[in-house]
C-alpha positions as CSV (number, residue, x, y, z in Angstrom):
1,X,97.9,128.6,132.5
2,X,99.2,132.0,130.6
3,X,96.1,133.6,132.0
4,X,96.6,132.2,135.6
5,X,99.6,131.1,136.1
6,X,99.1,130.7,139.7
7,X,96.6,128.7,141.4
8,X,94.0,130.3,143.4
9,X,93.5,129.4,147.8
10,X,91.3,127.0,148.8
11,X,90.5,124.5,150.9
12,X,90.2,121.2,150.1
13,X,86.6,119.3,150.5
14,X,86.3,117.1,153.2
15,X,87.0,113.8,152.0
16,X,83.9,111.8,154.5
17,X,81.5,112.3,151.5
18,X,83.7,110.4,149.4
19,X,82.5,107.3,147.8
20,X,85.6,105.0,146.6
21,X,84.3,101.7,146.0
22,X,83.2,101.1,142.4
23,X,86.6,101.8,140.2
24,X,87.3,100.2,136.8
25,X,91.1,99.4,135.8
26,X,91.3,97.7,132.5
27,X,93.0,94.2,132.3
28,X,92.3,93.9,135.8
29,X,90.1,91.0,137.6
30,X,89.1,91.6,141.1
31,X,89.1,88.4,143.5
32,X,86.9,88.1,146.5
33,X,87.1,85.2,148.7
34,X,84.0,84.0,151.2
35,X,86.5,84.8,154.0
36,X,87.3,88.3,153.1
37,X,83.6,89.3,152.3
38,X,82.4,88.0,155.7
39,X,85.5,90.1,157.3
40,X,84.5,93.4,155.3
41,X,80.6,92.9,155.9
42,X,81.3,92.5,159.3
43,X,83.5,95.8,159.5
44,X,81.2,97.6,157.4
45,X,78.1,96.9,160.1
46,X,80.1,98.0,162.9
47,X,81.1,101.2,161.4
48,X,77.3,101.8,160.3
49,X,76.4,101.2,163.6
50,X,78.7,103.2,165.1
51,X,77.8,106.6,162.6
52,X,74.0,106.0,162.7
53,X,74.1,105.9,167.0
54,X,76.4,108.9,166.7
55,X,74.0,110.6,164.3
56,X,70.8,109.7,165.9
57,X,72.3,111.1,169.2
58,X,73.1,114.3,167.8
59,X,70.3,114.8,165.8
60,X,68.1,114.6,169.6
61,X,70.4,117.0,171.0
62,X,70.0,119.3,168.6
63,X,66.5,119.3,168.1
64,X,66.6,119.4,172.5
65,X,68.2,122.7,172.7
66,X,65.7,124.3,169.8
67,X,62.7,123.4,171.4
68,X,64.1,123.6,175.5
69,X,65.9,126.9,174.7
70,X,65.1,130.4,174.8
71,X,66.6,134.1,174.2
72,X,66.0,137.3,174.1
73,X,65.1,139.0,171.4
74,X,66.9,142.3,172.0
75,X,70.4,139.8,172.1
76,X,69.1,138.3,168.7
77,X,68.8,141.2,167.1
78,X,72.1,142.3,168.2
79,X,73.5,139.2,166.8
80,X,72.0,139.7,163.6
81,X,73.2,143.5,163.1
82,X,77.0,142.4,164.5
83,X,76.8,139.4,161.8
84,X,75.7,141.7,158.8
85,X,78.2,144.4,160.4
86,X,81.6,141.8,160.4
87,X,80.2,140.7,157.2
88,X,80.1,143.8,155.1
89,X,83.6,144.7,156.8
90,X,85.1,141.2,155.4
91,X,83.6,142.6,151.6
92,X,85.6,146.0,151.9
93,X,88.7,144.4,153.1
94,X,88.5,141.8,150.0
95,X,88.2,144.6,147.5
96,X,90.6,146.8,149.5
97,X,88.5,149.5,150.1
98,X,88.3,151.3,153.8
99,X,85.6,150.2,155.6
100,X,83.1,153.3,156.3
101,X,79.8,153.3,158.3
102,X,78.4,156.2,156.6
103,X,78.7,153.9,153.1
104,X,75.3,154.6,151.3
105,X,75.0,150.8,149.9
106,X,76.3,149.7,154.3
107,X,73.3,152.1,155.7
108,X,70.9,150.4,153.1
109,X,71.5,147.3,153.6
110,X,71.4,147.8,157.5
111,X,68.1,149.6,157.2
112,X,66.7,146.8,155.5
113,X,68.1,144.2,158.4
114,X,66.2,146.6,160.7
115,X,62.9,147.0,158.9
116,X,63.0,142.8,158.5
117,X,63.7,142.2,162.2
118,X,60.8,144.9,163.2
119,X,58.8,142.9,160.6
120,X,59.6,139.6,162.9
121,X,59.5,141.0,166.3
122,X,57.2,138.7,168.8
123,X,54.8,140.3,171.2
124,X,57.2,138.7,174.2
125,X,60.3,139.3,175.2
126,X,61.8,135.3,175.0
127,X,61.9,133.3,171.6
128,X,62.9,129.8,170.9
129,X,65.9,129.2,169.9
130,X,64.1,127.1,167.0
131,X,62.6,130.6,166.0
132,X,66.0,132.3,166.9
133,X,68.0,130.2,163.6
134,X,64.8,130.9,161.6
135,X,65.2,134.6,161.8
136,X,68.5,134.9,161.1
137,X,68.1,132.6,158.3
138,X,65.6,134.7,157.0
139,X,67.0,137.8,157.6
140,X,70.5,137.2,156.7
141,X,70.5,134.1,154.7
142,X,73.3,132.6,156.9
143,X,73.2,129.2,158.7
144,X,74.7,127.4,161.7
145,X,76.3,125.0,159.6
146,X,76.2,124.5,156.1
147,X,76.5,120.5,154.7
148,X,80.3,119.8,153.1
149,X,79.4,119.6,149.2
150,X,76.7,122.6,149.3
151,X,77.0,125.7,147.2
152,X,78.0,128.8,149.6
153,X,77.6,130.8,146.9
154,X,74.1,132.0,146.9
155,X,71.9,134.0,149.2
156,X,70.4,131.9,151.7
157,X,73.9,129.5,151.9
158,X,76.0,131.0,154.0
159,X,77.5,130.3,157.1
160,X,78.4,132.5,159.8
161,X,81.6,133.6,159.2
162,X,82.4,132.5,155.5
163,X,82.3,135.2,152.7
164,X,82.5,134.0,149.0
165,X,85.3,135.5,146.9
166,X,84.8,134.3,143.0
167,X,87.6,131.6,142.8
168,X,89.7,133.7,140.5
169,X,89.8,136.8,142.8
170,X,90.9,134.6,145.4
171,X,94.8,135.2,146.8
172,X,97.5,133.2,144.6
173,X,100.5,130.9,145.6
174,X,104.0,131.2,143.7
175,X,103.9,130.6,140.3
176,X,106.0,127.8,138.7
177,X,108.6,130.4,137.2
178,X,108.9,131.7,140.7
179,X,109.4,128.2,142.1
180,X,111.9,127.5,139.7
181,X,114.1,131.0,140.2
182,X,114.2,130.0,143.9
183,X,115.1,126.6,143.3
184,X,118.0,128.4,140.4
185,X,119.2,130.7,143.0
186,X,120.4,127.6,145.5
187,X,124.1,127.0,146.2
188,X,125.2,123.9,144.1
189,X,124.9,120.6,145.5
190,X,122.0,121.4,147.0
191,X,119.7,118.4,147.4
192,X,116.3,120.6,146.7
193,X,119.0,122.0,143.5
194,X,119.7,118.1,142.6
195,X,116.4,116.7,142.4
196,X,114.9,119.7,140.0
197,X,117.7,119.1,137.7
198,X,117.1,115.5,138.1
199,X,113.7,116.0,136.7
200,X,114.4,117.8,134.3
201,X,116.3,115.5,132.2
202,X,113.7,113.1,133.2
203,X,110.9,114.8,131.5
204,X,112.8,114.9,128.5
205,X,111.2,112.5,126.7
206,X,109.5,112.5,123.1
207,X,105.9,112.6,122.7
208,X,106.0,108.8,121.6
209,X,108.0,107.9,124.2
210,X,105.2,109.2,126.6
211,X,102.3,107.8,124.5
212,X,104.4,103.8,124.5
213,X,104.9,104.5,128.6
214,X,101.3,104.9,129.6
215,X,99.7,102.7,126.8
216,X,102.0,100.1,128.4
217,X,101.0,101.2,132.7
218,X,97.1,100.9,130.9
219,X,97.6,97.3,130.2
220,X,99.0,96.6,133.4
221,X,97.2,94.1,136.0
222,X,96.2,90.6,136.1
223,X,93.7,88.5,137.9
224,X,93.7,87.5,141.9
225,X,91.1,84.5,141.4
């Protein structure tokens, strides 16, 4: 907390790849009833149904347009040097540095996107758009979308338009002191005023006082059977 006292942007993970159903609370016996199981196995079906159509579905129409469509290549390569180009501007803005075409490591790093894309270049004019994602993979290491959960991080994890920042170098909210001098600074009898005082003598308490109160919330619970 002395280090970094405030806490770094970021957004939270998307909570669909969350898996809530085995928790353990001590002194605590769940029920289940015939009823109620038949009711949740029934709801549970439906939704499966409902997400594996829905994925199924999108999973043909996504494997339809790679294999039905087709570009060309001059446009993908134009895509891929535009990418690299908003991407290297994003990295001077983030360590506040004017952006500069004639940069030595920006020409080098363009060069090489040119030399891989010659490299790739078909003998015709049209490519799938299967190839089309495979070349900018390749070229650029970014992706169309990348799965909630997976590390964006390394080369070859990007997507499009997301740039990684180390967490710490990120931009930081108020800290708590700066909270609090805000809060200090109110009128008195404000409500916002009231409630920080409030908790303040709240929080007062001994370290035995806090050990008693959650040993006694751990022992909480009962049985529904």
């Amino acid at each position: 907390v002395k280090a970094n006292p405030a806490k770094p942007s970021y957004e939270m993970a998307a909570e669909s790849g969350l898996v809530l159903h085995d928790c353990g609370f001590r002194h605590l016996t769940l029920g289940r009833t015939v009823r109620n199981l038949w009711g949740a196995t029934k709801e549970l079906e439906r939704r499966w149904e409902m997400h594996a159509v829905a994925a199924e579905r999108a999973s043909d129409a996504l494997e339809s347009v790679k294999s039905d469509a087709e570009v060309r290549w001059t446009d993908l390569a134009e895509f891929v040097e535009q990418i690299a180009r908003d991407r290297m501007r994003k990295e001077k803005k983030r360590a506040k540095n004017a952006y500069s075409a004639g940069d030595n490591n920006d020409g080098e790093e363009m060069e090489r996107i040119e030399r891989a894309l010659d490299d790739l270049a078909p003998e015709t004019a049209m490519v799938s758009w299967a190839l089309a994602i495979r070349v900018v993979r390749d070229v650029l290491g970014v992706h169309p979308h990348m799965p909630n959960g997976s590390g964006q991080g390394a080369r070859g994890k990007h997507a499009e338009s997301s740039l990684h920042v180390p967490f710490m170098e990120r931009s930081k909210g108020t800290t708590y002191e700066e909270k609090v001098k805000s809060i200090l600074k109110l009128a008195c009898g404000t409500k916002r005023k009231e409630r920080y005082e409030e908790n303040i003598v709240k929080k007062r308490k001994t370290e035995e006082e806090d050990k008693a109160f959650y040993d006694h919330m751990l022992c909480q619970g009962g049985s529904s059977v």
